[in-house]
TITI-697830 format. One line per field, with one value per residue: residue number from 1; z, y, x of N, C-alpha, C in turn. Coordinates in Angstrom, 2 decimals, always signed. Last residue first. Example, Ala and Ser with C-alpha at 12.3 -4.5 7.8 and 13.67 -1.06 7.14 Angstrom:
# TITI-697830
kepa: c(2;1)
nzz: c(+7.08;+7.80)
nyy: c(-2.25;-5.69)
nxx: c(+12.85;+13.19)
cazz: c(+7.14;+7.80)
cayy: c(-1.06;-4.50)
caxx: c(+13.67;+12.30)
czz: c(+7.87;+7.80)
cyy: c(+0.03;-3.30)
cxx: c(+12.90;+13.20)
END
This chain:
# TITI-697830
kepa: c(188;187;186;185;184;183;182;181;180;179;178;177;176;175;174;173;172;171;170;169;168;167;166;165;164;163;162;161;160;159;158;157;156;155;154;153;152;151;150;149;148;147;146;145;144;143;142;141;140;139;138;137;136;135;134;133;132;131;130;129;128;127;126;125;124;123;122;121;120;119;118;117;116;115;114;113;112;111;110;109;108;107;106;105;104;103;102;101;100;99;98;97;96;95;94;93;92;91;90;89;88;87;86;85;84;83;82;81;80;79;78;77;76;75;74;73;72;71;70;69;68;67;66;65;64;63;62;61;60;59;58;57;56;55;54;53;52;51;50;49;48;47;46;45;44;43;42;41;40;39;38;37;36;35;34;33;32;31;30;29;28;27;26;25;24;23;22;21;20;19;18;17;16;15;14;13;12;11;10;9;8;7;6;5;4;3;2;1)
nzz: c(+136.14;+135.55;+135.46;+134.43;+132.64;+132.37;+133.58;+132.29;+134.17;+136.43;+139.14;+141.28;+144.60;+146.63;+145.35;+144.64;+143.65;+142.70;+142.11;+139.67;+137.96;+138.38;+138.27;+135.89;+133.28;+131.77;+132.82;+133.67;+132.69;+129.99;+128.29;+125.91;+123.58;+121.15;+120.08;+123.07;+124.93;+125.93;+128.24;+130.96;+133.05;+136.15;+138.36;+141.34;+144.13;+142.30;+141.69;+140.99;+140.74;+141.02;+140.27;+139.58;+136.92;+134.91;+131.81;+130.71;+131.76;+132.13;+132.15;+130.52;+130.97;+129.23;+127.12;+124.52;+122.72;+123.07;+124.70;+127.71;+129.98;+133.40;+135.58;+138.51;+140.69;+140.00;+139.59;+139.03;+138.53;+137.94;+135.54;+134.11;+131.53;+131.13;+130.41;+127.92;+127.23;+125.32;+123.60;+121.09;+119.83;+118.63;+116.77;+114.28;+114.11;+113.74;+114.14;+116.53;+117.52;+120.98;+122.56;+125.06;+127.21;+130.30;+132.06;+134.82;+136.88;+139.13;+137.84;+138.54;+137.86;+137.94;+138.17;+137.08;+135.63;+132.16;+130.59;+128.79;+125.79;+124.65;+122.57;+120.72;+117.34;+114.94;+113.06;+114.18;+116.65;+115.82;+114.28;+116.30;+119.29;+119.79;+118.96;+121.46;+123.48;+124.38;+127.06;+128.46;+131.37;+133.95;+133.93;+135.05;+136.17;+136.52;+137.96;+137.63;+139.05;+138.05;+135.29;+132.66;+130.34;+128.91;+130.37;+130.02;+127.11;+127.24;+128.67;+126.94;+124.71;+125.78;+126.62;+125.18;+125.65;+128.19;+129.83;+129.60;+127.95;+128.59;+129.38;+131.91;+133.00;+135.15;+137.80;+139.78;+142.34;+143.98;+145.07;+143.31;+141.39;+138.31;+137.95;+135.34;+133.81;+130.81;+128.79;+125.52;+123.39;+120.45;+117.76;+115.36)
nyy: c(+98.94;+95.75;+93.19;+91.39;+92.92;+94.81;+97.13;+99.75;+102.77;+105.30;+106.49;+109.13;+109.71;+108.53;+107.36;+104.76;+103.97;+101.11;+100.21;+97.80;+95.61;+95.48;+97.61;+97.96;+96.53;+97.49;+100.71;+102.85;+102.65;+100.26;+98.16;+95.87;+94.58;+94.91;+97.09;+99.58;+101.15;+104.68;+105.67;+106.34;+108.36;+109.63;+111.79;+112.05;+111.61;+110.79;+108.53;+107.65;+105.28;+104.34;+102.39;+100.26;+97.62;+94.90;+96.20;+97.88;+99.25;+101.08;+102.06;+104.01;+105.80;+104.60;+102.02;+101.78;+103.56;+104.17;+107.84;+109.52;+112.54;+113.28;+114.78;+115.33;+115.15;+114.72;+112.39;+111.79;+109.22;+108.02;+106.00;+103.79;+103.06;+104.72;+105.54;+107.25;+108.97;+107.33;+104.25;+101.76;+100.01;+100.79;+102.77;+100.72;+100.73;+103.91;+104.59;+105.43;+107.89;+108.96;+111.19;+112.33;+114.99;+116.87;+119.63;+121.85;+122.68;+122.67;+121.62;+119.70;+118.25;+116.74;+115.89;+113.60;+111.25;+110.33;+109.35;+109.38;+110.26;+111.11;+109.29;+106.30;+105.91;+105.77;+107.73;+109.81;+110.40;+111.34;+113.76;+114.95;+116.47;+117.86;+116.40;+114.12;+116.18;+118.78;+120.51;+123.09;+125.18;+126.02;+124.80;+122.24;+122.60;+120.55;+120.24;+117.96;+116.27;+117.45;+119.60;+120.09;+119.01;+117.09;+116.86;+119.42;+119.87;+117.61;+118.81;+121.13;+119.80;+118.62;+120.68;+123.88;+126.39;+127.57;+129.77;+131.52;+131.86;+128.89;+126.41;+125.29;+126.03;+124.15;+125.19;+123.77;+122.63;+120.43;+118.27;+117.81;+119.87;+121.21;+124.37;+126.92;+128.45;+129.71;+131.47;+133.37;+134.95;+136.93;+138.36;+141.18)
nxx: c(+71.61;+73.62;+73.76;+71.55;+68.79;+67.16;+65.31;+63.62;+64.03;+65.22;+66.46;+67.03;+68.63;+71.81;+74.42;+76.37;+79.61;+81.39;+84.80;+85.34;+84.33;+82.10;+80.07;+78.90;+79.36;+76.78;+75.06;+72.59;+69.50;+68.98;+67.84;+67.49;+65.90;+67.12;+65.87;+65.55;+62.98;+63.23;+63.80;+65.82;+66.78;+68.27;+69.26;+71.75;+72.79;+75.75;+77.53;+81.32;+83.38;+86.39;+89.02;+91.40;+91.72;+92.27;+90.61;+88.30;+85.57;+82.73;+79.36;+77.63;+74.16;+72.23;+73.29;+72.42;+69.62;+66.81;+67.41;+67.63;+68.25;+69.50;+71.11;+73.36;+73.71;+77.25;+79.52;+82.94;+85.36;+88.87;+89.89;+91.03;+88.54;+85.60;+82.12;+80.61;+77.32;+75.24;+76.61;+75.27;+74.09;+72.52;+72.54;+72.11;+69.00;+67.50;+64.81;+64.67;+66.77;+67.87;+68.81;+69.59;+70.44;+71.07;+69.99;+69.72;+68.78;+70.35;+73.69;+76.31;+79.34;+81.89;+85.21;+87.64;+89.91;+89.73;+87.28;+85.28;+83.19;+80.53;+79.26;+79.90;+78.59;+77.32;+77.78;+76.51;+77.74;+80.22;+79.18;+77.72;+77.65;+75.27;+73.40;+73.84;+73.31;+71.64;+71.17;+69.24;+69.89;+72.20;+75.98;+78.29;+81.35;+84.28;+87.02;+90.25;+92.40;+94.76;+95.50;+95.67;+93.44;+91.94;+89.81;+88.20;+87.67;+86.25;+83.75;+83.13;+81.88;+79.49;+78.22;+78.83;+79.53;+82.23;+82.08;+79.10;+76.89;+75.56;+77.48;+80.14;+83.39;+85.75;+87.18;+90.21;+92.01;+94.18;+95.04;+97.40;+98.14;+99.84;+101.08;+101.13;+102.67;+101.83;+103.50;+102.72;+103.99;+103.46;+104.97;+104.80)
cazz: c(+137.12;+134.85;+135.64;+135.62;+132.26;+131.90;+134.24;+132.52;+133.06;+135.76;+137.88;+140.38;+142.87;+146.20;+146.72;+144.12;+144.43;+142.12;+142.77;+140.06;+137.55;+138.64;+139.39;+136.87;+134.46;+131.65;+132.18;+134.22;+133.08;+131.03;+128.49;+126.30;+124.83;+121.82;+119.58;+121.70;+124.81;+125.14;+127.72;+129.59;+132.46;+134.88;+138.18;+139.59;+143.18;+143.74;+141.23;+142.05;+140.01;+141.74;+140.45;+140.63;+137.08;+136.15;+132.63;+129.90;+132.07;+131.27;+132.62;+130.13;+131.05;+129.87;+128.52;+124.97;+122.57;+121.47;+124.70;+126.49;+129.77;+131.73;+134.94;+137.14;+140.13;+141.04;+138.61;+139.85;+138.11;+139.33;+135.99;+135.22;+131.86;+131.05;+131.50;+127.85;+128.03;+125.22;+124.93;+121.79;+120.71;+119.95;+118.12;+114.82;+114.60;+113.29;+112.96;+116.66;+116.48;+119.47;+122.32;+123.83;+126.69;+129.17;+131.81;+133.57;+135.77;+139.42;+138.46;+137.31;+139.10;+136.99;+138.88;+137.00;+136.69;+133.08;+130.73;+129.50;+126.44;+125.03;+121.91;+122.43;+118.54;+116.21;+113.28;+112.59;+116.01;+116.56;+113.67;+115.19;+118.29;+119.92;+118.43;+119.86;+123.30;+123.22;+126.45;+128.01;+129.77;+133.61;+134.29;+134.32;+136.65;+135.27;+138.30;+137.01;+138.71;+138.18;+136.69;+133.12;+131.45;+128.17;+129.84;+131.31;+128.01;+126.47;+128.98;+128.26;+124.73;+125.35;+127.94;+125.11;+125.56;+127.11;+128.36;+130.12;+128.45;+128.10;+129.55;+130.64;+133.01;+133.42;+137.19;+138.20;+142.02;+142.87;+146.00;+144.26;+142.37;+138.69;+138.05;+136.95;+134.88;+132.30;+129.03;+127.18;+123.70;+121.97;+118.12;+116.62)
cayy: c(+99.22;+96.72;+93.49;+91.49;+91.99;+93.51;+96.72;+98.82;+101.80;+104.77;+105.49;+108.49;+110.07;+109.10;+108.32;+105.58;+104.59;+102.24;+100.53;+99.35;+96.29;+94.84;+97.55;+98.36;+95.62;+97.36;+99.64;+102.52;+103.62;+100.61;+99.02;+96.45;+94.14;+93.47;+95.86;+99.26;+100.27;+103.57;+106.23;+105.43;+108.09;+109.16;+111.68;+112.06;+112.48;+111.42;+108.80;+107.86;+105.90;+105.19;+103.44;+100.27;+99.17;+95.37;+95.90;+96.47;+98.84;+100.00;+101.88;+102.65;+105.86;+105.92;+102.55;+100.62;+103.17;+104.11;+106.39;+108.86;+111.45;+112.62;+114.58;+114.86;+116.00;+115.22;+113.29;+111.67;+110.09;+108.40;+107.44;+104.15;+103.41;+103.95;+105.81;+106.24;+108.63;+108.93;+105.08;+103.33;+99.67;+99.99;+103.18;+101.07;+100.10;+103.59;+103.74;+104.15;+107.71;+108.34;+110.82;+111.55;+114.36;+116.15;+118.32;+121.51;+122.54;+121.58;+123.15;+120.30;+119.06;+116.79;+115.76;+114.70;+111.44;+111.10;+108.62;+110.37;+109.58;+111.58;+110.03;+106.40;+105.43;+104.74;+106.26;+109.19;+110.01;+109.87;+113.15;+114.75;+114.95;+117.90;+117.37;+114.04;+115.23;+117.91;+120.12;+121.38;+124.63;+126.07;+125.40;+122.71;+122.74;+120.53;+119.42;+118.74;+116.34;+116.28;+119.65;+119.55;+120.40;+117.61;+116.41;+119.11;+120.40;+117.38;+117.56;+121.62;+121.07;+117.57;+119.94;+122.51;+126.25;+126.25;+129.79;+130.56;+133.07;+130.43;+127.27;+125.06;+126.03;+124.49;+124.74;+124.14;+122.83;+121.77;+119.11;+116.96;+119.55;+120.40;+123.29;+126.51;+127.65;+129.47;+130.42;+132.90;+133.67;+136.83;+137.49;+140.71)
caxx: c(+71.13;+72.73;+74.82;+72.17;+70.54;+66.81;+66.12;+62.93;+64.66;+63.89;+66.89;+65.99;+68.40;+70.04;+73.66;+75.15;+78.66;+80.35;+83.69;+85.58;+85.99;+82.77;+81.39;+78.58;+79.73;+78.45;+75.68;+73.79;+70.64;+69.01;+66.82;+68.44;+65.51;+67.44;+65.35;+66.06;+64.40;+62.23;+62.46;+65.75;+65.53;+68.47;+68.01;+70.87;+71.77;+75.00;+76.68;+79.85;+82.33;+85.47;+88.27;+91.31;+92.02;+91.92;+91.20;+88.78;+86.81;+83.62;+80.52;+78.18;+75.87;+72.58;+73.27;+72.88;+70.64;+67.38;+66.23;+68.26;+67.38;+69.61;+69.71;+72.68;+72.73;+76.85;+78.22;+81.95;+84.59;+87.74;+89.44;+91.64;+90.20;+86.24;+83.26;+81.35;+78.30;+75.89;+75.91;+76.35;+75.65;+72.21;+72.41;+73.20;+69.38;+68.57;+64.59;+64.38;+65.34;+68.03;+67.21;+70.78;+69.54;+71.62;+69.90;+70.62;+67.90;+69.35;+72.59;+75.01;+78.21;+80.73;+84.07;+87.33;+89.14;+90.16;+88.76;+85.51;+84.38;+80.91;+78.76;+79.34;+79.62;+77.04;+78.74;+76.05;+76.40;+80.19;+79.76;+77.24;+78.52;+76.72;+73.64;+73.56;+74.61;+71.47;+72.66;+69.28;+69.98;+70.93;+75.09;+76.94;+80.06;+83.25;+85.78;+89.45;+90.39;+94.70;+94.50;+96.82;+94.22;+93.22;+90.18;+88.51;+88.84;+87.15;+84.81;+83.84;+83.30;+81.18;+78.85;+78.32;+78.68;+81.67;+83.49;+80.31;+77.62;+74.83;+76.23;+79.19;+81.97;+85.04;+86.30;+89.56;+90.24;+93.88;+94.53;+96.31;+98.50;+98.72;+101.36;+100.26;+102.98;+101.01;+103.83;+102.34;+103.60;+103.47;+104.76;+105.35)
czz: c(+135.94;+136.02;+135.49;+136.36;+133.87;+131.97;+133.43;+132.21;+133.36;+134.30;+137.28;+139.11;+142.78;+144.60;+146.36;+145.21;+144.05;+143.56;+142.49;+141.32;+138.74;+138.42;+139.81;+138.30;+135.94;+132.13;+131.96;+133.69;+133.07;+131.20;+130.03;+126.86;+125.94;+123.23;+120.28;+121.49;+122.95;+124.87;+126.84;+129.56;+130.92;+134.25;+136.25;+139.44;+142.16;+143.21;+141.83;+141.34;+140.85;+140.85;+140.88;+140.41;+138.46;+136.90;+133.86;+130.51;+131.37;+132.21;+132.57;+131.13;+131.03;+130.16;+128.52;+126.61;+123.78;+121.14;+123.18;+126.43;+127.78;+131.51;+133.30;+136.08;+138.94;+140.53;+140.02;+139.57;+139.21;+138.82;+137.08;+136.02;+133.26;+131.29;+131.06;+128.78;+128.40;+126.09;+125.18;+122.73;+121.41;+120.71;+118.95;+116.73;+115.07;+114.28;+113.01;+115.48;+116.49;+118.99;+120.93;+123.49;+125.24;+128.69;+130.86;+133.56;+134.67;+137.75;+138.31;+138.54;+138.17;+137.97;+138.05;+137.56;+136.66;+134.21;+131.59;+130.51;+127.16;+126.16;+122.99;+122.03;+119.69;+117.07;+114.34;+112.51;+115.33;+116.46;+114.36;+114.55;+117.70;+119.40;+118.37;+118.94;+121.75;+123.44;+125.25;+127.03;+129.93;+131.85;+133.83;+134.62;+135.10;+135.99;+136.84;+137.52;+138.84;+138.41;+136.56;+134.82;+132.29;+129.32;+129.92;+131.10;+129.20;+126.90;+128.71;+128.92;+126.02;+125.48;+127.12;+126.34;+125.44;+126.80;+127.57;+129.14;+129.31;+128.96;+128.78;+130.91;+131.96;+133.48;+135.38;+137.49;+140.62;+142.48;+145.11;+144.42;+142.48;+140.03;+138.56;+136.82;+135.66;+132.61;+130.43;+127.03;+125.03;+122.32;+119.77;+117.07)
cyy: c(+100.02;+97.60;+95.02;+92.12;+92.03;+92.83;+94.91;+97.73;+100.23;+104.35;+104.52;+107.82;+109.24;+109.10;+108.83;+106.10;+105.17;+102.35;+101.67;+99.14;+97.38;+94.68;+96.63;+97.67;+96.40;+96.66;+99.02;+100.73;+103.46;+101.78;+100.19;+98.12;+95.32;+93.74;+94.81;+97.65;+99.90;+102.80;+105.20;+105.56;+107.25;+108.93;+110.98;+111.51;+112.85;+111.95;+109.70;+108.95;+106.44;+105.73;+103.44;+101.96;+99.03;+96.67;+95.62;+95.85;+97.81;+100.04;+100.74;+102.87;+104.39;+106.55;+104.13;+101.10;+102.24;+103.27;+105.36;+107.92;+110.73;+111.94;+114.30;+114.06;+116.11;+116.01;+113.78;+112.55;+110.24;+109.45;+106.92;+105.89;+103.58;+104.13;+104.57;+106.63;+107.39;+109.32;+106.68;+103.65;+100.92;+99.63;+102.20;+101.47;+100.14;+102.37;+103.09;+103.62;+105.66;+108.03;+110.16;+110.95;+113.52;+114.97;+117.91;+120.40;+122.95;+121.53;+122.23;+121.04;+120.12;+117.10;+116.46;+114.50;+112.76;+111.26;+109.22;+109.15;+110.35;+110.91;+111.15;+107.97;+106.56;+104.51;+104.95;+107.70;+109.32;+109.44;+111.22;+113.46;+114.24;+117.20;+117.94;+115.00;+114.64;+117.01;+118.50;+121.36;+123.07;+125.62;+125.53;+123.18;+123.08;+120.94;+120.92;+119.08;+117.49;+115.93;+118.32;+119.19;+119.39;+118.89;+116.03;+117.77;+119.92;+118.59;+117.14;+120.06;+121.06;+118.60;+118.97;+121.14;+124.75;+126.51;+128.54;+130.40;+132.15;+131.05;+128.40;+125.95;+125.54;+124.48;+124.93;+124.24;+123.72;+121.87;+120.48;+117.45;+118.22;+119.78;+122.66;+124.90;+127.36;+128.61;+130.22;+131.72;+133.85;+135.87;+137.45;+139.48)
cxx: c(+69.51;+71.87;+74.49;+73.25;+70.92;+67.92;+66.24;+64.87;+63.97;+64.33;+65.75;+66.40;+67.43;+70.17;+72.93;+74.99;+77.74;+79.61;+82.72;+84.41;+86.15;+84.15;+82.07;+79.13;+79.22;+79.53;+76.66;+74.24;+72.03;+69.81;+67.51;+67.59;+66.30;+66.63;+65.77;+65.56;+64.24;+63.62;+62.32;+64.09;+65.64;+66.91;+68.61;+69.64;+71.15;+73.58;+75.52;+78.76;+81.43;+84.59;+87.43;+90.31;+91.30;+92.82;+91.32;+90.14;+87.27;+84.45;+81.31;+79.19;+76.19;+74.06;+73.18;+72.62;+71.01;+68.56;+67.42;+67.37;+67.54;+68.91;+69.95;+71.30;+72.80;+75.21;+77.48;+81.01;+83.40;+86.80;+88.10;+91.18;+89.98;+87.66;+84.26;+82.30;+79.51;+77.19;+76.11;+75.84;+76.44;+73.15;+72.69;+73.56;+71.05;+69.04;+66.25;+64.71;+65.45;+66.73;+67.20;+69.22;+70.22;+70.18;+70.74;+70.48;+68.38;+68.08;+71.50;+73.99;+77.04;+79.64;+83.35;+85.36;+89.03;+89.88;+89.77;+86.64;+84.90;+82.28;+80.28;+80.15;+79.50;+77.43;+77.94;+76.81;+75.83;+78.59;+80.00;+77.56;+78.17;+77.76;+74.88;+73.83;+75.06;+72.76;+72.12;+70.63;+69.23;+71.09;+73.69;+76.06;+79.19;+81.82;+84.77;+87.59;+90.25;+92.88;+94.76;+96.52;+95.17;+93.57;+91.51;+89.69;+89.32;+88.10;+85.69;+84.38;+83.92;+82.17;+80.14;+79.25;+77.96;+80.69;+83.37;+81.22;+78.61;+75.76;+76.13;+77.90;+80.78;+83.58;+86.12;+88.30;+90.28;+93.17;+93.89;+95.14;+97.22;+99.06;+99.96;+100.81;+102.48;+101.84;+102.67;+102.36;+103.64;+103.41;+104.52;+104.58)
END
């Protein structure tokens, strides 16, 4: 016999979804649970991370080994972390590739927002890269995080937040800690 469930939840405005991440949650890895958030039919989706360290690298092995920006996120959807859940993208210095990737790639027409976020990445281009290859109309906000570039790569390239950092978009920062030795103008 065959069963199929149909869910008719429709996606509203106004419609709250969480995806959890964590030990005993229905994600165990923060890319798993973005890539659902993703692909749901929720118009923002919001994504809580719970207690852990979340490897990013480990997690996406395969964009890893390529050199390419480790976690794409292209959807508007909110991102809320427990005060001792981190993300970490800790590239090896020997692989000059890294220098063009970022563990986090914002881009397209998505309202995103990180709420207490803690990351710390060395090796590669931005902490988080914020793109746009158009003129798109979004919202990046940044509440409360705590970032950390730990060691810059061979061009000099040394920062949290990258990219045009709002010149496609508006970016909100509210509190936190952004420690990066700050070398391009466009760069936080």
């Amino acid at each position: 016999a065959t069963t199929i469930r149909i869910n008719k939840l429709e996606a509203k405005e106004d419609q709250t979804y969480m995806f959890h991440v964590g030990t005993g949650y229905d994600y165990a890895s923060f890319s798993e649970a973005i890539a659902a958030a993703a692909s749901s039919i929720v118009n923002t989706p919001t994504v809580y991370v719970h207690s852990g360290t979340y490897d990013l690298i480990s997690e996406n092995q395969a964009r890893a080994s390529l050199g390419e920006n480790l976690v794409l996120i292209e959807k508007s959807m909110k991102i809320i972390f427990a005060p001792d859940a981190k993300l970490t993208a800790l590239f090896p210095s020997s692989y000059e590739y890294y220098r063009d990737c970022s563990p986090i790639h914002l881009f397209g027409n998505a309202d995103v927002t990180f709420e207490g976020m803690n990351i710390e990445c060395s090796n590669c281009l931005y902490c988080v890269h914020d793109e746009s290859y158009g003129n798109y109309t979004y919202t990046h906000k940044f509440i409360n995080c705590n970032m950390k570039y730990t060691t810059q790569h061979s061009d000099g390239v040394s920062q949290c937040i990258g990219g045009g950092l709002g010149r496609f978009c508006t970016i909100i920062i509210d509190g936190g800690v952004y420690e990066s030795d700050t070398s391009s103008w466009d760069t936080l």
